[in-house]
C-alpha angles and dihedrals in degrees: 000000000000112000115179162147123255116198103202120197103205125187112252119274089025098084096094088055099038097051085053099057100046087049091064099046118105115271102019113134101181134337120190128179102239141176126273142027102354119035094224147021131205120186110212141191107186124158141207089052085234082061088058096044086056089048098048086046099054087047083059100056092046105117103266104023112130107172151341156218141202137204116183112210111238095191103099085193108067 
């Protein structure tokens, strides 16, 4: 079952609403704005990994987002 992290790059001003939507999307667990590199993270647990594909895909689509990037977790055990 595919558990990650989604960096998400949102254009300024976008980062409120955007929070918000992916929030809201199934299998989302948390998602914070943070410093750095990435404007956001989202932690995920989505499985099939079809199910993931899809999640990562309609993140994508949300208005303002301008990238992302994924980590898959490799500890089975979390």
């Amino acid at each position: 079952m595919p558990k990650a992290f989604i960096m998400i790059d949102v254009m300024p001003g976008r980062e409120a609403a955007i929070q918000d939507a992916v929030a809201k999307l199934a299998g989302v667990q948390m998602v914070h704005q943070v410093t750095g590199e990435h404007d956001m993270i989202a932690f995920v647990d989505a499985e099939p990994y079809e199910e993931f594909a899809v999640l990562v895909a309609t993140i994508r689509q949300i208005n303002g987002v301008r990238d992302t990037d994924s980590q898959l977790v490799l500890d089975t055990s979390a």
